[in-house]
BALOBA-1460 file (C-alpha; in Angstrom, 3 decimals):
// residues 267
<rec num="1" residu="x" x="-26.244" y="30.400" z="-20.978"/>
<rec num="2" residu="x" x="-25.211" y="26.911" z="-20.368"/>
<rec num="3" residu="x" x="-23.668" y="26.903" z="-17.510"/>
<rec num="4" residu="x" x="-24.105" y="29.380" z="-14.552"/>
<rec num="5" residu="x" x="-20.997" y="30.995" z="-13.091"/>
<rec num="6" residu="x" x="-20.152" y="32.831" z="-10.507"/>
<rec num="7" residu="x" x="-18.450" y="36.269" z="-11.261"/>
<rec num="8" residu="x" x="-14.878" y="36.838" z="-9.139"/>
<rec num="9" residu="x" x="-14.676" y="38.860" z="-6.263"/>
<rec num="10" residu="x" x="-12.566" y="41.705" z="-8.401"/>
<rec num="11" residu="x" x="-10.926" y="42.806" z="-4.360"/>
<rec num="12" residu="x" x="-9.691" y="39.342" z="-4.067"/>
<rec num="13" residu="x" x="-7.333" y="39.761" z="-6.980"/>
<rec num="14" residu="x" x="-6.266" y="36.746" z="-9.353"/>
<rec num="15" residu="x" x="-8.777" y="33.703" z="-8.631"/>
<rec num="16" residu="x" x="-9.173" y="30.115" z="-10.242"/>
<rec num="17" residu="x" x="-11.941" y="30.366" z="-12.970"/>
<rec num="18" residu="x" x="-15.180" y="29.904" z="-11.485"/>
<rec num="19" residu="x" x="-16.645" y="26.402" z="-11.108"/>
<rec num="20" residu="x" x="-19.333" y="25.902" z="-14.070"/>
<rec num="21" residu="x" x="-23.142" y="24.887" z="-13.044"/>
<rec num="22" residu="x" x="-25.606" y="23.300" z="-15.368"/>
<rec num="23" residu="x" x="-29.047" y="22.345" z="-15.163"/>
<rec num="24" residu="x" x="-30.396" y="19.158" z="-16.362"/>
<rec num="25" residu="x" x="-30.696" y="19.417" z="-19.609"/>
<rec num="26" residu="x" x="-27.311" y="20.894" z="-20.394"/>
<rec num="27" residu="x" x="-25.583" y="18.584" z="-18.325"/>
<rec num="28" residu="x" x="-26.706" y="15.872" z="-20.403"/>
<rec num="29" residu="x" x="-26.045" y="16.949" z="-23.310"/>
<rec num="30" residu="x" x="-22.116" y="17.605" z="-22.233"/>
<rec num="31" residu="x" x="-22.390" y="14.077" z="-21.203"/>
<rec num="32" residu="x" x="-23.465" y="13.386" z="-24.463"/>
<rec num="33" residu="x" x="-27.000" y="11.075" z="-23.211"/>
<rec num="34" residu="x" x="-30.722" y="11.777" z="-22.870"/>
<rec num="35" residu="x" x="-32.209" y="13.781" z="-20.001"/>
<rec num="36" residu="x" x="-34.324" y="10.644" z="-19.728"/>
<rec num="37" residu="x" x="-31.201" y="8.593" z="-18.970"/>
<rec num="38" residu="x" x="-29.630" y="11.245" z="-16.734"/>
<rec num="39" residu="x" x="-33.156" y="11.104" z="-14.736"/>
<rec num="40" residu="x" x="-32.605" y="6.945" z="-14.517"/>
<rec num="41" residu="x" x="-29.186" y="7.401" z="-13.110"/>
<rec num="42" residu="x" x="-30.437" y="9.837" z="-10.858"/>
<rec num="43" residu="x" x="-32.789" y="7.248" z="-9.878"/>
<rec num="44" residu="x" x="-30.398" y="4.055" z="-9.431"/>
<rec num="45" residu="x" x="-28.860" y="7.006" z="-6.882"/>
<rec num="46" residu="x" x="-25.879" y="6.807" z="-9.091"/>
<rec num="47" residu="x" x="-25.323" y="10.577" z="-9.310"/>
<rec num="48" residu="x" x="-24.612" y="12.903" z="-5.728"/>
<rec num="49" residu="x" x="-27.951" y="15.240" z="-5.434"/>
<rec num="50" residu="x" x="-27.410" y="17.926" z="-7.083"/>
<rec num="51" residu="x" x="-27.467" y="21.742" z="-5.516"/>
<rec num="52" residu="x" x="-30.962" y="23.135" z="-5.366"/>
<rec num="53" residu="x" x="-31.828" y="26.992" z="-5.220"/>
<rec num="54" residu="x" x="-35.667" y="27.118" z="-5.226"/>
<rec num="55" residu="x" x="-37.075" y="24.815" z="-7.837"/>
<rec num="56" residu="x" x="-33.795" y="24.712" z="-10.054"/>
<rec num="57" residu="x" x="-31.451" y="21.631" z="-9.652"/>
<rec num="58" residu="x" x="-27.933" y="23.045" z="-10.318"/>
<rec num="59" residu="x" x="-25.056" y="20.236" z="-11.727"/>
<rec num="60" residu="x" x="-21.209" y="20.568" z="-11.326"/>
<rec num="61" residu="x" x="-18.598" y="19.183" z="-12.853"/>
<rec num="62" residu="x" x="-18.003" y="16.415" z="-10.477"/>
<rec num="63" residu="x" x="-21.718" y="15.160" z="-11.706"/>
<rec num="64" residu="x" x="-20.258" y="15.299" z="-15.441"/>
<rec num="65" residu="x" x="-16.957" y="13.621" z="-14.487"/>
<rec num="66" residu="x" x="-19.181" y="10.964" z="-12.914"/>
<rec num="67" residu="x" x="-21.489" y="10.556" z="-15.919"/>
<rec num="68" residu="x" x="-18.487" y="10.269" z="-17.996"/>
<rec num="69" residu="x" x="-17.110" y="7.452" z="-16.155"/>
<rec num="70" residu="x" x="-20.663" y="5.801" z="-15.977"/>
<rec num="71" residu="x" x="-20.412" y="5.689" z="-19.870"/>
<rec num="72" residu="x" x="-16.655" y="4.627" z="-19.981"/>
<rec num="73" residu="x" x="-17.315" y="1.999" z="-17.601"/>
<rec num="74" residu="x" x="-20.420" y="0.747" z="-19.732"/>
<rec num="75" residu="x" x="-17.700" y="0.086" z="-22.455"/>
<rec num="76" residu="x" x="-15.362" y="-1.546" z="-20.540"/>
<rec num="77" residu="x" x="-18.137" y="-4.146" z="-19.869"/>
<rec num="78" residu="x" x="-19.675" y="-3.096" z="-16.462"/>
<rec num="79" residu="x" x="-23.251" y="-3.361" z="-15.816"/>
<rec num="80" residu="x" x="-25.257" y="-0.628" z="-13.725"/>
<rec num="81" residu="x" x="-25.685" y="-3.053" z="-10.943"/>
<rec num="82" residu="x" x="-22.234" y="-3.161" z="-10.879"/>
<rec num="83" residu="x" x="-21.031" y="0.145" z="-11.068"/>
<rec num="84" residu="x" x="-23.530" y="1.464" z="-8.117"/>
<rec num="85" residu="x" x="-21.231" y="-0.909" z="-6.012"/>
<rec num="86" residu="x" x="-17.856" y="0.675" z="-7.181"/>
<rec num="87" residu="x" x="-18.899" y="4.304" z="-6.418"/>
<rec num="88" residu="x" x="-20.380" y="2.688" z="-3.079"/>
<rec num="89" residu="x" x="-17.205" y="1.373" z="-2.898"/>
<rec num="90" residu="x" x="-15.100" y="4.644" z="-3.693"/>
<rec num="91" residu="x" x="-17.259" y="6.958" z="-1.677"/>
<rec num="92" residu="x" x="-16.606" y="4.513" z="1.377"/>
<rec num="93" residu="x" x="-12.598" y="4.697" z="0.581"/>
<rec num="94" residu="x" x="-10.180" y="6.696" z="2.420"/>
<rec num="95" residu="x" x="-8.778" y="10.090" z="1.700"/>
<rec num="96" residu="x" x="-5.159" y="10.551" z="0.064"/>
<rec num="97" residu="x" x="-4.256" y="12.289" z="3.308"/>
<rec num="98" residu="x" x="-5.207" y="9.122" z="5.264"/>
<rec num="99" residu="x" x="-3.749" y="6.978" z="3.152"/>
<rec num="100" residu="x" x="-0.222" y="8.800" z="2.808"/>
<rec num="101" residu="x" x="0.031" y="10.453" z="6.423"/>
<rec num="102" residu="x" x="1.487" y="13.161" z="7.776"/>
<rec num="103" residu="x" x="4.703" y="13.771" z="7.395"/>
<rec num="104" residu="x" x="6.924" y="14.426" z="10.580"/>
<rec num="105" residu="x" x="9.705" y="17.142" z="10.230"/>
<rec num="106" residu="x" x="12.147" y="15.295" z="12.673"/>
<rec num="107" residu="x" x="11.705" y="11.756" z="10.377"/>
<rec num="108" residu="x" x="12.857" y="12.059" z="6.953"/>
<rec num="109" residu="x" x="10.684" y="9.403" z="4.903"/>
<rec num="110" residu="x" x="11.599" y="5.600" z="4.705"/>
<rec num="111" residu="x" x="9.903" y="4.808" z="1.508"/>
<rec num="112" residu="x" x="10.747" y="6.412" z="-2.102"/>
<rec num="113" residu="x" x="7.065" y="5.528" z="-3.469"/>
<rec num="114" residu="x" x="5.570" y="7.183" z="-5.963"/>
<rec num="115" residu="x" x="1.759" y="7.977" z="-5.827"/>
<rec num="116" residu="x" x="-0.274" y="7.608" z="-8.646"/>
<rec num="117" residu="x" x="-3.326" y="9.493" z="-9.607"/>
<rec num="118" residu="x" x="-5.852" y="7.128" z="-11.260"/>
<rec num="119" residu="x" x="-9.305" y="8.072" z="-12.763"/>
<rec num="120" residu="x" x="-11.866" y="4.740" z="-12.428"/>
<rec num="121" residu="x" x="-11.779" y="4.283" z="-16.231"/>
<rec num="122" residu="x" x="-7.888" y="4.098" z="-16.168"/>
<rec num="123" residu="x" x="-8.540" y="1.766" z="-12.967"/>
<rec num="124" residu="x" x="-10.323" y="-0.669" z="-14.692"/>
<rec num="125" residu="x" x="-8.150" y="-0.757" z="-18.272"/>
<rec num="126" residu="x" x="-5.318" y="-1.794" z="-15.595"/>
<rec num="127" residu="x" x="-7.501" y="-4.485" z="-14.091"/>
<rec num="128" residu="x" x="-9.998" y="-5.220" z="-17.094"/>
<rec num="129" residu="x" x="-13.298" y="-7.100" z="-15.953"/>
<rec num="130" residu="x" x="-11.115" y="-7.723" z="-12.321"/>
<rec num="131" residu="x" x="-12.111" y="-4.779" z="-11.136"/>
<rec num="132" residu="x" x="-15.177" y="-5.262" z="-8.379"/>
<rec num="133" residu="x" x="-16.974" y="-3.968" z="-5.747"/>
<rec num="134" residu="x" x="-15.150" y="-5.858" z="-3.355"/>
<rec num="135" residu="x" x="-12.002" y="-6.107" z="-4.871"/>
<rec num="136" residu="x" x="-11.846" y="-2.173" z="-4.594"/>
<rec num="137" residu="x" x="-12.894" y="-2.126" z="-1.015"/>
<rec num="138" residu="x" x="-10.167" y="-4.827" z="-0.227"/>
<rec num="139" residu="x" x="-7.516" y="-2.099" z="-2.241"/>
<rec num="140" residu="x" x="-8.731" y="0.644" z="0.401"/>
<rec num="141" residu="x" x="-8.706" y="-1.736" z="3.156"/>
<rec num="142" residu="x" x="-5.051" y="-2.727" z="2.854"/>
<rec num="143" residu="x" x="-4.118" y="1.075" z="1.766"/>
<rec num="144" residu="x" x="-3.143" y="0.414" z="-1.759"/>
<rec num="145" residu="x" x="-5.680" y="3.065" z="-2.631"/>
<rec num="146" residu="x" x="-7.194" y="6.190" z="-1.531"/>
<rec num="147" residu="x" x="-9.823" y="8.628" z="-2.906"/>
<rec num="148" residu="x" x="-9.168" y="12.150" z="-4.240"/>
<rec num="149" residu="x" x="-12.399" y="13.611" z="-5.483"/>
<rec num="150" residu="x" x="-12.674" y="12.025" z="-8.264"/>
<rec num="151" residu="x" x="-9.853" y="10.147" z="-8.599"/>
<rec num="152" residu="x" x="-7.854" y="7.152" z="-7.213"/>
<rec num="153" residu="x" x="-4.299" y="7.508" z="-6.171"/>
<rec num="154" residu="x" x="-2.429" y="4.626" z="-5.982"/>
<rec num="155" residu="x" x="0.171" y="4.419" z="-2.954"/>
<rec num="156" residu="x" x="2.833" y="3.060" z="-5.096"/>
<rec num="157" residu="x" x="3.884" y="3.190" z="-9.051"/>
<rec num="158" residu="x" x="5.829" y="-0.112" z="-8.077"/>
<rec num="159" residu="x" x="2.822" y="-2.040" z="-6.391"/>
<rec num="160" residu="x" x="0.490" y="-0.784" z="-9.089"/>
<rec num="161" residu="x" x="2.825" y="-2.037" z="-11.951"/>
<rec num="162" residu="x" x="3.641" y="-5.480" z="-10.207"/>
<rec num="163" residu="x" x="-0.595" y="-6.020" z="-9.742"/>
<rec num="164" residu="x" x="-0.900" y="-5.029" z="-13.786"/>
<rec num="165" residu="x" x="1.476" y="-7.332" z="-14.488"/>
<rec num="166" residu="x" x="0.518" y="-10.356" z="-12.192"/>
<rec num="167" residu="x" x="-3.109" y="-9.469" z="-13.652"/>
<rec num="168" residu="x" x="-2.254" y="-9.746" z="-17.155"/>
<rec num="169" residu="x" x="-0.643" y="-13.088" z="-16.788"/>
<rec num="170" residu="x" x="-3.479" y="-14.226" z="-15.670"/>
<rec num="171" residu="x" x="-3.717" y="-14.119" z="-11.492"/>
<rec num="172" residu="x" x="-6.747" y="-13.399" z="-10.438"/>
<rec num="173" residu="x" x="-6.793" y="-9.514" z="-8.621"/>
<rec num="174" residu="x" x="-8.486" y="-10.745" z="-5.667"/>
<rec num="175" residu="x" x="-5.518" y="-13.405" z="-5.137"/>
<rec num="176" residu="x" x="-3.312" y="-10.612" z="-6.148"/>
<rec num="177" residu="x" x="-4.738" y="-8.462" z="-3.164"/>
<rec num="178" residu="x" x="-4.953" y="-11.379" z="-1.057"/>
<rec num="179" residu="x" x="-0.843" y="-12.089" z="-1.501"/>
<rec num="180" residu="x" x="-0.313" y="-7.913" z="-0.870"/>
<rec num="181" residu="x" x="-2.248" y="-8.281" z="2.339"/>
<rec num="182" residu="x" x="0.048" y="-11.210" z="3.613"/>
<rec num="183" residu="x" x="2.949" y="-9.503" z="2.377"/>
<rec num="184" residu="x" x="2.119" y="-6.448" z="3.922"/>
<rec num="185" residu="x" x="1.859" y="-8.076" z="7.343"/>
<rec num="186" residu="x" x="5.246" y="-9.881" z="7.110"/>
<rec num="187" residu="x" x="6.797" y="-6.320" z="6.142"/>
<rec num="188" residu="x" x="4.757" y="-4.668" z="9.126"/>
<rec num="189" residu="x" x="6.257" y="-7.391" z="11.485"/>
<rec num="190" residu="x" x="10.169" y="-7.035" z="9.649"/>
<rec num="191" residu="x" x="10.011" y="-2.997" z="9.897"/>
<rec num="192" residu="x" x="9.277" y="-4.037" z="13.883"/>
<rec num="193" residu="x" x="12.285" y="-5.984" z="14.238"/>
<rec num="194" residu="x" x="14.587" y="-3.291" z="13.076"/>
<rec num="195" residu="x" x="12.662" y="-0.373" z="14.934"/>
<rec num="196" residu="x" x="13.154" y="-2.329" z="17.828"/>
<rec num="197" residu="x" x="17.348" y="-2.434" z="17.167"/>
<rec num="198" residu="x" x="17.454" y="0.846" z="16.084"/>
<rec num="199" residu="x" x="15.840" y="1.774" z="19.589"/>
<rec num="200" residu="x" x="16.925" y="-0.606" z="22.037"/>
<rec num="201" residu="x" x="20.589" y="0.172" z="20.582"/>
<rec num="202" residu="x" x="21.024" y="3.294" z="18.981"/>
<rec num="203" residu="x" x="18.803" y="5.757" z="20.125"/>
<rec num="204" residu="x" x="17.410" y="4.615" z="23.314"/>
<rec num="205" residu="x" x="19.527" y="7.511" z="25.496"/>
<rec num="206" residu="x" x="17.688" y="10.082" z="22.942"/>
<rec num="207" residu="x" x="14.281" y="8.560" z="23.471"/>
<rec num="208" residu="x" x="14.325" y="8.215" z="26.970"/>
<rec num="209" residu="x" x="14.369" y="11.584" z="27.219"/>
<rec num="210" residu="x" x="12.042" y="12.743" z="25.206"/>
<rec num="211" residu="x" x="9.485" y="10.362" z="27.420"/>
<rec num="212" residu="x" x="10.224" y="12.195" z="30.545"/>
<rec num="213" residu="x" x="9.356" y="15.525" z="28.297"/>
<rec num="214" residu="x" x="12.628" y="16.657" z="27.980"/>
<rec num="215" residu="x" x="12.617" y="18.439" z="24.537"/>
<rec num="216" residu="x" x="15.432" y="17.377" z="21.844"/>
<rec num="217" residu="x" x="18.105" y="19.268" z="21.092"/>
<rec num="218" residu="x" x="19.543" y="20.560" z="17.527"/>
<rec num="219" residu="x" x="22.061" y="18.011" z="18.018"/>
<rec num="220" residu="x" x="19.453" y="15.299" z="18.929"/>
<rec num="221" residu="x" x="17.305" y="15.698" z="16.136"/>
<rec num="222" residu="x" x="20.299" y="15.536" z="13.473"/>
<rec num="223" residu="x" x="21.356" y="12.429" z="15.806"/>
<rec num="224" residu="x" x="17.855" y="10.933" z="15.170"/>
<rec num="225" residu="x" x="17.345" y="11.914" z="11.643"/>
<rec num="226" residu="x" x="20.985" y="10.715" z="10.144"/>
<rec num="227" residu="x" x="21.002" y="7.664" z="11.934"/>
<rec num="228" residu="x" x="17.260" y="6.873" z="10.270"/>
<rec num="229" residu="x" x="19.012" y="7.960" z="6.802"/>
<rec num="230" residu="x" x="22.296" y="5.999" z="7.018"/>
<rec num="231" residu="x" x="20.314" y="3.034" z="8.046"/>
<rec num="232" residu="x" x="17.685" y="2.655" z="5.064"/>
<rec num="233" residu="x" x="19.625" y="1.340" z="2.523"/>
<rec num="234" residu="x" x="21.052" y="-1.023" z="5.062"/>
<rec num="235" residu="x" x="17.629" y="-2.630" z="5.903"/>
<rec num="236" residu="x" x="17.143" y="-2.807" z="2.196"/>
<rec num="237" residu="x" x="19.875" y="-4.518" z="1.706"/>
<rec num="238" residu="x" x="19.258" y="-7.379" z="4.451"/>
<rec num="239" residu="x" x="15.642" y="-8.045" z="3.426"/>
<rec num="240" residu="x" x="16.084" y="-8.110" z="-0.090"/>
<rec num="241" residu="x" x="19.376" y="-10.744" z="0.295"/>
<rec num="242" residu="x" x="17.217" y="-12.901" z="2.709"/>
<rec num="243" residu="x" x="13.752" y="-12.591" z="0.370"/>
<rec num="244" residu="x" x="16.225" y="-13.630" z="-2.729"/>
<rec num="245" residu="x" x="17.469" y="-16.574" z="-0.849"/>
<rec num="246" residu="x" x="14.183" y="-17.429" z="0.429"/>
<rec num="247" residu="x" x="13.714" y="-17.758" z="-3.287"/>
<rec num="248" residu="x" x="16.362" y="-19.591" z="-4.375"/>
<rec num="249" residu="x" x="15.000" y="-22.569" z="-1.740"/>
<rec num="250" residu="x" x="11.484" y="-22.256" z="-2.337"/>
<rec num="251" residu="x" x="11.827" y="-22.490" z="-6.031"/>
<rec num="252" residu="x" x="14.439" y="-25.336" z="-6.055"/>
<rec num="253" residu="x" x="12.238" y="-27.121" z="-3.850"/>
<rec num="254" residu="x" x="8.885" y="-26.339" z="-5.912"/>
<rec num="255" residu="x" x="10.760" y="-27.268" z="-9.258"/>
<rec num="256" residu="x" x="12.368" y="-30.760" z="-7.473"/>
<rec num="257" residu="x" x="8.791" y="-32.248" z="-6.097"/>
<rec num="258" residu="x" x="7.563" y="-31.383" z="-9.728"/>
<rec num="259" residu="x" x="9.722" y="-33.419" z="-11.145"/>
<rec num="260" residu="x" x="9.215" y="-36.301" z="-8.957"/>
<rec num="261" residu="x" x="5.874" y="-35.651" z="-9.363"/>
<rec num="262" residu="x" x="6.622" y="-35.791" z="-13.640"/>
<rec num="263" residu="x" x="8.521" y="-39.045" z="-13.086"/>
<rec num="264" residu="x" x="11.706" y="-36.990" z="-13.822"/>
<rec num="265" residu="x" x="13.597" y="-37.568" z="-11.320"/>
<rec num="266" residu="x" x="17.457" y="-38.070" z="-11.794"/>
<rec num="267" residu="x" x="17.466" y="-36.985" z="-15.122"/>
């Protein structure tokens, strides 16, 4: 038998299927290579060890998912030097659950994100040749991605689609990241201007009591939570009229010194 399986405790009632174990040889050939170039990967440390009882090495199914992106990745381009960087990379990144937090009962969420589960070859058809060693560790840095076994997950379907795009018309990624990290620092220091007014004039009474220890009450918490609600779309609203003007005076300005620039001027 290919694969060695464990058989299901029959007093635990329903279980998943068991998790499939290969040796060597059949894991290759379900990756579809030579034991000789499973044995090289092995040795460029590109595969996790696998689980030994006695003399036997035992494979799972994370070791063929791996192999399987080696291969896809070897299509797309990458060399072996450079994928033993991206799973150094990935390994290194942070966990979904890092990434996405926990979430508080009392504070119903701000953002309306939607997470994206990524596997590295549908990574790197987003990004093409773009996708590096340290462009990936500058994604997990700034918290655009996380690691889920073995999978990405993208913190946003909006981010993720506004990087494809900028990518594909030809920005470099690692400018791409570098712009996300600015712009994630001016939105870190505009969320603290309106945490501070919510606090200093809405909920300050409320807060000031918790600090002493003083539990909220039913009445607090619905206090806390609908003034969090009612207020989203209003901070929306302000930074997205200001960023549009912002604009408006950038690009009129960019598009005048061009022209002077052109000779156009005046006409």
């Amino acid at each position: 038998m290919a694969a060695n399986e464990h058989p299901q405790d029959e007093h635990t009632g329903p279980a998943d299927p068991p998790a499939r174990e290969f040796r060597m040889a059949d894991l290759a050939r379900e990756a579809g290579i030579t034991v000789r170039t499973l044995r090289f990967y092995r040795e460029r440390k590109l595969l996790p060890a696998p689980r030994r009882e006695g003399r036997i090495a035992w494979y799972n199914e994370h070791h063929l998912a791996r192999l399987r992106t080696i291969g896809a990745l070897l299509e797309r381009g990458h060399t072996l030097g450079g994928i033993a960087e991206l799973f150094s990379a990935f390994e290194a990144g942070r966990d979904v659950g890092e990434l996405l937090g926990l979430e508080n009962p009392l504070v119903p969420p701000w953002s309306e994100e939607t997470p994206v589960r990524l596997t590295p070859e549908e990574l790197a058809d987003h990004f093409s040749g773009d996708i590096t060693a340290e462009n990936l560790s500058a994604s997990l840095d700034i918290g655009y991605l996380a690691v889920d076994g073995d999978e990405f997950v993208h913190i946003s379907r909006r981010l993720l689609d506004a990087s494809t795009e900028l990518v594909g018309r030809g920005v470099p990624l690692a400018a791409v990241l570098e712009a996300g990290r600015q712009v994630r620092a001016h939105a870190d220091a505009l969320a603290g201007i309106f945490t501070t007014l919510i606090r200093t004039h809405l909920l300050s009474d409320v807060l000031a009591r918790a600090a002493t220890g003083e539990h909220p009450g039913p009445d607090e918490v619905d206090l806390l939570a609908g003034t969090i609600e009612k207020l989203r779309p209003l901070t929306k609203g302000v930074v997205e009229a200001e960023l549009s003007m912002a604009m408006d005076r950038r690009v009129r300005t960019e598009v005048a010194q061009w022209l002077r620039e052109q000779g156009c001027e005046g006409t």
